[in-house]
PyMOL commands that place a pseudoatom at each C-alpha (Angstrom):
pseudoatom trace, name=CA, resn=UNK, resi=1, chain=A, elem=C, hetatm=0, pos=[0.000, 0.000, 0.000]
pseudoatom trace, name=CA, resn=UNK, resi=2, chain=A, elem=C, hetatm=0, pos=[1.339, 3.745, -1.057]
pseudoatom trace, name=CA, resn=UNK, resi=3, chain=A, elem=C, hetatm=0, pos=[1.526, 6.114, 1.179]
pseudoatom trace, name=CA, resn=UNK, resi=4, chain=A, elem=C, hetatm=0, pos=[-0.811, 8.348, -0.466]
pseudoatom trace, name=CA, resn=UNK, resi=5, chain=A, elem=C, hetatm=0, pos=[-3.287, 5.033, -0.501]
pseudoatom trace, name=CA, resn=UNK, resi=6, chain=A, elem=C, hetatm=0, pos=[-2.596, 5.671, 3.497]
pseudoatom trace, name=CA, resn=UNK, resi=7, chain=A, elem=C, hetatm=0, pos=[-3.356, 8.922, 3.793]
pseudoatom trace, name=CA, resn=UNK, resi=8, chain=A, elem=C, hetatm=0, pos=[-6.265, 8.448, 1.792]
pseudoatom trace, name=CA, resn=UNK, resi=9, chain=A, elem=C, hetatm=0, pos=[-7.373, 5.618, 4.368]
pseudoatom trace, name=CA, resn=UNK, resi=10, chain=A, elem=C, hetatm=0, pos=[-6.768, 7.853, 7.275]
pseudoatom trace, name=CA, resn=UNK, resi=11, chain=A, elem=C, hetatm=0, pos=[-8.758, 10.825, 5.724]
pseudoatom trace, name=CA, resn=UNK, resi=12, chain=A, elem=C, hetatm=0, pos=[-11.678, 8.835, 5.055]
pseudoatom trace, name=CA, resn=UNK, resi=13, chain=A, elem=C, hetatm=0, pos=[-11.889, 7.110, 8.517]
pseudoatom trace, name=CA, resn=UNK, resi=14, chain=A, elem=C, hetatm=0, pos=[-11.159, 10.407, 10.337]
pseudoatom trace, name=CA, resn=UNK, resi=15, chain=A, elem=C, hetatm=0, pos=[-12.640, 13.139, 8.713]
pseudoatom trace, name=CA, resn=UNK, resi=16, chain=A, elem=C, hetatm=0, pos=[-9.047, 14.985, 9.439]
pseudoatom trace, name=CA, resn=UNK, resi=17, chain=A, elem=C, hetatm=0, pos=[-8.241, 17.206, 6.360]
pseudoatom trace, name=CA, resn=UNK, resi=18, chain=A, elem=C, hetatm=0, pos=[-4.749, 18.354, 7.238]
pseudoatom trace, name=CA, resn=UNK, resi=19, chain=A, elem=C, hetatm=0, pos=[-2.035, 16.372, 5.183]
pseudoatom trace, name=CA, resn=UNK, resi=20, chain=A, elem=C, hetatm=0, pos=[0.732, 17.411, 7.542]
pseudoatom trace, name=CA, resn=UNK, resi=21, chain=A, elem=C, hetatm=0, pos=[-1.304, 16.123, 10.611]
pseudoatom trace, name=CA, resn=UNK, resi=22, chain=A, elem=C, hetatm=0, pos=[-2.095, 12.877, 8.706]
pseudoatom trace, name=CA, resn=UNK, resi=23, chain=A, elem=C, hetatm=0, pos=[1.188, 12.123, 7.834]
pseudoatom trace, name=CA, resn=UNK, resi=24, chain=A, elem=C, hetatm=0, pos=[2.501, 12.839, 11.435]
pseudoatom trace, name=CA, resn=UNK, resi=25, chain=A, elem=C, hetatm=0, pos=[0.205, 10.423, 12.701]
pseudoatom trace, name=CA, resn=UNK, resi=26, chain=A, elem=C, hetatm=0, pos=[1.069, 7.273, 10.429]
pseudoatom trace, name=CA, resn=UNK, resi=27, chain=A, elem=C, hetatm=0, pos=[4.855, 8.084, 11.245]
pseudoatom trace, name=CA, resn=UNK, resi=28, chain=A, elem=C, hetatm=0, pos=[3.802, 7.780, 14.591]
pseudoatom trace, name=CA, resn=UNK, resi=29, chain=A, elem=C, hetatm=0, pos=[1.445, 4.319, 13.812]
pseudoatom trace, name=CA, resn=UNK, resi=30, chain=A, elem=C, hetatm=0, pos=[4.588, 3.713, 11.594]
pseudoatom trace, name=CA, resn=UNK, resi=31, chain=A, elem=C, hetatm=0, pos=[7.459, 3.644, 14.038]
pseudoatom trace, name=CA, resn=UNK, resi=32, chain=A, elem=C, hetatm=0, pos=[5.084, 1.842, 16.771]
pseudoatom trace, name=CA, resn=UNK, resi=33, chain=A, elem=C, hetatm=0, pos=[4.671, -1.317, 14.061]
pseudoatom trace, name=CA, resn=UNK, resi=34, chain=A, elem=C, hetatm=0, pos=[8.206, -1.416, 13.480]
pseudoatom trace, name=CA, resn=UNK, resi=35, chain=A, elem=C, hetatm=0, pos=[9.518, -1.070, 16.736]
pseudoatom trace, name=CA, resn=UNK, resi=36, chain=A, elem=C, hetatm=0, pos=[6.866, -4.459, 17.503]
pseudoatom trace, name=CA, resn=UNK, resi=37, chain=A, elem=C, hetatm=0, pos=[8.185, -6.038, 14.336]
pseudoatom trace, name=CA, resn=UNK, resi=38, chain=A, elem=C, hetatm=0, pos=[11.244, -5.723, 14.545]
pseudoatom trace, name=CA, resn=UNK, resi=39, chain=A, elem=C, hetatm=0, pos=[12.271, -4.863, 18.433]
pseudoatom trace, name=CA, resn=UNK, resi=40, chain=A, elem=C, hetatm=0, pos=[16.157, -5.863, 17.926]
pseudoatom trace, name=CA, resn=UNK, resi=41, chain=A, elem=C, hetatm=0, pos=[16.550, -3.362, 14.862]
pseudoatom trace, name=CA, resn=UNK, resi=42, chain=A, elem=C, hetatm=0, pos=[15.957, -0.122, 15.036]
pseudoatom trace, name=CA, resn=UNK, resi=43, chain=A, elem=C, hetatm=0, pos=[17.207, 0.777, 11.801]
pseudoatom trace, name=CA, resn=UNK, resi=44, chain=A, elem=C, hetatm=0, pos=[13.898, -0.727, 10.029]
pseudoatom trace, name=CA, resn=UNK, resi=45, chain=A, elem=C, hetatm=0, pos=[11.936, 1.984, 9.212]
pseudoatom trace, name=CA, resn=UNK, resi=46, chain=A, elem=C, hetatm=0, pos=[9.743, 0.760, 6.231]
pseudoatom trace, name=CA, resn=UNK, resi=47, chain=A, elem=C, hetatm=0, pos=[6.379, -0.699, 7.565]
pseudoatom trace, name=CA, resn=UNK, resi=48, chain=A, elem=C, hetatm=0, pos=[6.133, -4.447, 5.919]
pseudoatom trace, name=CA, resn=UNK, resi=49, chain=A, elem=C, hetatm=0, pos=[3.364, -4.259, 3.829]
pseudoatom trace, name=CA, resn=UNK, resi=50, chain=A, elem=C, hetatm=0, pos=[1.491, -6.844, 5.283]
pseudoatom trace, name=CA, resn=UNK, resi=51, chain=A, elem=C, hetatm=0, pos=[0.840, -4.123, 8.250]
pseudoatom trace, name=CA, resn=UNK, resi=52, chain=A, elem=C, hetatm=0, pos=[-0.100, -1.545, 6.697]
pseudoatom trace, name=CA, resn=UNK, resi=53, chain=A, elem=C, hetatm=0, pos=[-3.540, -1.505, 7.289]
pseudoatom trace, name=CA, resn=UNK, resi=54, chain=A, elem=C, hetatm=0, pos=[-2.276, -1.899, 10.987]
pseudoatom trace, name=CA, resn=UNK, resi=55, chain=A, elem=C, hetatm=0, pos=[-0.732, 1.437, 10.798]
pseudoatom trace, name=CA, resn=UNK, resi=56, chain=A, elem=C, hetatm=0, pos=[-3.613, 2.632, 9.307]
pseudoatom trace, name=CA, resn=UNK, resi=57, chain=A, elem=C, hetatm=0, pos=[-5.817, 1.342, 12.584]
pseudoatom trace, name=CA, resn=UNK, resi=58, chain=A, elem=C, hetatm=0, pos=[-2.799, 2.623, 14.867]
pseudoatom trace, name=CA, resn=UNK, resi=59, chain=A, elem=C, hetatm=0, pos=[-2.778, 6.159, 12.719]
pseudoatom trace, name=CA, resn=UNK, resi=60, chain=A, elem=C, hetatm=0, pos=[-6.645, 6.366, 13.406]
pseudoatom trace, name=CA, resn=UNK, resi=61, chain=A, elem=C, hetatm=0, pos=[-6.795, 5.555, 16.802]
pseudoatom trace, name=CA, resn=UNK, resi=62, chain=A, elem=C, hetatm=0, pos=[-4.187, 8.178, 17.905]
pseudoatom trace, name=CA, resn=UNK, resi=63, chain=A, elem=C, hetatm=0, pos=[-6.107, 10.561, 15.658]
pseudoatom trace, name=CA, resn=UNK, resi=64, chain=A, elem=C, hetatm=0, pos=[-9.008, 10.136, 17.449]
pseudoatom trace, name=CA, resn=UNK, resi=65, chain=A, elem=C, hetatm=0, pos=[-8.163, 10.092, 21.045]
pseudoatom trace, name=CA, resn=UNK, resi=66, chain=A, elem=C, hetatm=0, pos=[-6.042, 13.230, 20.217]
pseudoatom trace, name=CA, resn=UNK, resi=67, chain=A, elem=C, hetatm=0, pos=[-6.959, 15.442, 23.404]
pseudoatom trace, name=CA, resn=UNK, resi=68, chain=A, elem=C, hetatm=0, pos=[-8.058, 12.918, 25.837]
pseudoatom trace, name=CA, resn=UNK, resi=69, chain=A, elem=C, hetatm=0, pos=[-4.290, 11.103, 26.177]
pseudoatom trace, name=CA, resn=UNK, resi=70, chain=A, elem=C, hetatm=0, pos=[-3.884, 8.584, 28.428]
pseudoatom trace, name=CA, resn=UNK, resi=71, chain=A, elem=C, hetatm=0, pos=[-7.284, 8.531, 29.499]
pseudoatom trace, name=CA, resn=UNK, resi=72, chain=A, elem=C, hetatm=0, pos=[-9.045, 6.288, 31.390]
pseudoatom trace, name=CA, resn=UNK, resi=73, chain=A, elem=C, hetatm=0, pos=[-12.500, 6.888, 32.464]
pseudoatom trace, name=CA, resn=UNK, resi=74, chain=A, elem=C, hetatm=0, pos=[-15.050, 9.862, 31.427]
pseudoatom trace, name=CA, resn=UNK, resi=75, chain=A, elem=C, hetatm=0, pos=[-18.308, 10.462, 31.647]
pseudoatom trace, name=CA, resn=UNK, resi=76, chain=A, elem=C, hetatm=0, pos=[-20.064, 13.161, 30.930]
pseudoatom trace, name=CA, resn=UNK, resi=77, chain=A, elem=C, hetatm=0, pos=[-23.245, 13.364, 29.270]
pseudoatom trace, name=CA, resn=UNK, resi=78, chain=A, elem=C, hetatm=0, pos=[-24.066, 10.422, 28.884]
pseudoatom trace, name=CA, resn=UNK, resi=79, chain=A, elem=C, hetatm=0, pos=[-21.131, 9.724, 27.040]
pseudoatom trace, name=CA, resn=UNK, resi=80, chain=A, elem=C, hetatm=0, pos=[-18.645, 7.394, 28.766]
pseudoatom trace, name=CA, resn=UNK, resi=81, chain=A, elem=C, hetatm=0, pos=[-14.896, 7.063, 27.310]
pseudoatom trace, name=CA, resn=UNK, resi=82, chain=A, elem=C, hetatm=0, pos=[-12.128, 4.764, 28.731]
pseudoatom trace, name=CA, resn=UNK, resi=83, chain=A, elem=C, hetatm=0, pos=[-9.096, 3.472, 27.389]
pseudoatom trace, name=CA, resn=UNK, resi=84, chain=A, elem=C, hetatm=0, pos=[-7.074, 0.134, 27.089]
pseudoatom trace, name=CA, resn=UNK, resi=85, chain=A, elem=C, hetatm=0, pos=[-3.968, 1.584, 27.650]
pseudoatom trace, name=CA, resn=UNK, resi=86, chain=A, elem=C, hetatm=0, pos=[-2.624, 4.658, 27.913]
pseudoatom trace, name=CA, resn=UNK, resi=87, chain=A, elem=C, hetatm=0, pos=[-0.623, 4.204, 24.721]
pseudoatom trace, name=CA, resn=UNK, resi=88, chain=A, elem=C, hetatm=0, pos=[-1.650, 1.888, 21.601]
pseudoatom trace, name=CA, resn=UNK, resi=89, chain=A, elem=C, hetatm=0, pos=[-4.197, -0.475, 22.935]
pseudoatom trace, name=CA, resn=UNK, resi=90, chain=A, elem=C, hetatm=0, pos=[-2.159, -4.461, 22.784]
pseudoatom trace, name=CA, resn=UNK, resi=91, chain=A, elem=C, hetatm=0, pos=[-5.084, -5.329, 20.830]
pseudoatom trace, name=CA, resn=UNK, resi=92, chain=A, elem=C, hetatm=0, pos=[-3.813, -3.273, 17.579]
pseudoatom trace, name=CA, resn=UNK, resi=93, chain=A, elem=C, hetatm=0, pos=[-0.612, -4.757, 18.254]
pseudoatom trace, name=CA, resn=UNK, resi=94, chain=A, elem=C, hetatm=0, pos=[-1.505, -8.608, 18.559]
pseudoatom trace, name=CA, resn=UNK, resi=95, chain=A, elem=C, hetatm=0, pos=[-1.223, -9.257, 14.795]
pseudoatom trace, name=CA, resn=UNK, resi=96, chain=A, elem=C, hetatm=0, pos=[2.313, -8.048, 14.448]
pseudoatom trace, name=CA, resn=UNK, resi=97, chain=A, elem=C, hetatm=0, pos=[4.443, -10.956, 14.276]
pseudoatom trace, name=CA, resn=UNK, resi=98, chain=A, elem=C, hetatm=0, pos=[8.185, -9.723, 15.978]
pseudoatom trace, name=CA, resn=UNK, resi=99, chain=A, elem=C, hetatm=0, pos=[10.942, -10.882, 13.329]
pseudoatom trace, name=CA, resn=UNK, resi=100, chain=A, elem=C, hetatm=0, pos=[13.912, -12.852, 14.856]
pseudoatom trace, name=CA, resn=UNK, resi=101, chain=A, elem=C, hetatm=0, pos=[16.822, -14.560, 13.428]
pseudoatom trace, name=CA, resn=UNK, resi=102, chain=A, elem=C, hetatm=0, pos=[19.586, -17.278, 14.707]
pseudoatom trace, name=CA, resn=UNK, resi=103, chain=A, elem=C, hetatm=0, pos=[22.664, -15.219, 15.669]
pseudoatom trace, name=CA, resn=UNK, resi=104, chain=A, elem=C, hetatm=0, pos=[25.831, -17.745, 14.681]
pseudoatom trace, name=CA, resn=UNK, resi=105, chain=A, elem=C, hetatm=0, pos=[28.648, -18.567, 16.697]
for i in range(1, 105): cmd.bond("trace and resi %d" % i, "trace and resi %d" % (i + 1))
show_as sticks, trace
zoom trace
């Protein structure tokens, strides 16, 4: 997936207009999947393809919770927020497979 495919994705899901602000966000959703996929590398920066709707999810949820951080409970309203973690919820993480390799001696 392009990045302008992306930022397309993230648009359409959000309702944010700002190019600038989307593209922050999915190098945010970005660095998050590679830092799960690859936690012995840091030098991987691409996101493997086969996450990239992942950082789409992880781009969307930090666009949306922007202003409430590290919330946990609110209610106001009737409307009732709380989050799974204070960062990216483990449940947008759980598909991302962490790469590994036999070191040799």
């Amino acid at each position: 997936m392009t990045d302008a495919e992306k930022l397309k994705m993230v648009k359409a899901m959000t309702g944010e207009t700002d190019e600038d602000t989307l593209s922050t966000y999915l190098s945010i959703a970005g660095n998050k999947v590679c830092r799960r996929a690859y936690p012995f590398d840091p030098t991987v920066t691409a996101v493997p393809d086969q996450y990239a709707h992942i950082q789409v999810e992880i781009a969307v949820y930090l666009l949306n919770k922007r202003g409430a951080e590290g919330q946990t409970t609110h209610s106001e309203n009737g409307i009732f927020r709380s989050y799974e973690d204070g960062d990216v919820p483990p449940t947008l993480l759980r598909d991302i497979v962490p790469f590994a390799a036999v070191m040799g001696g």
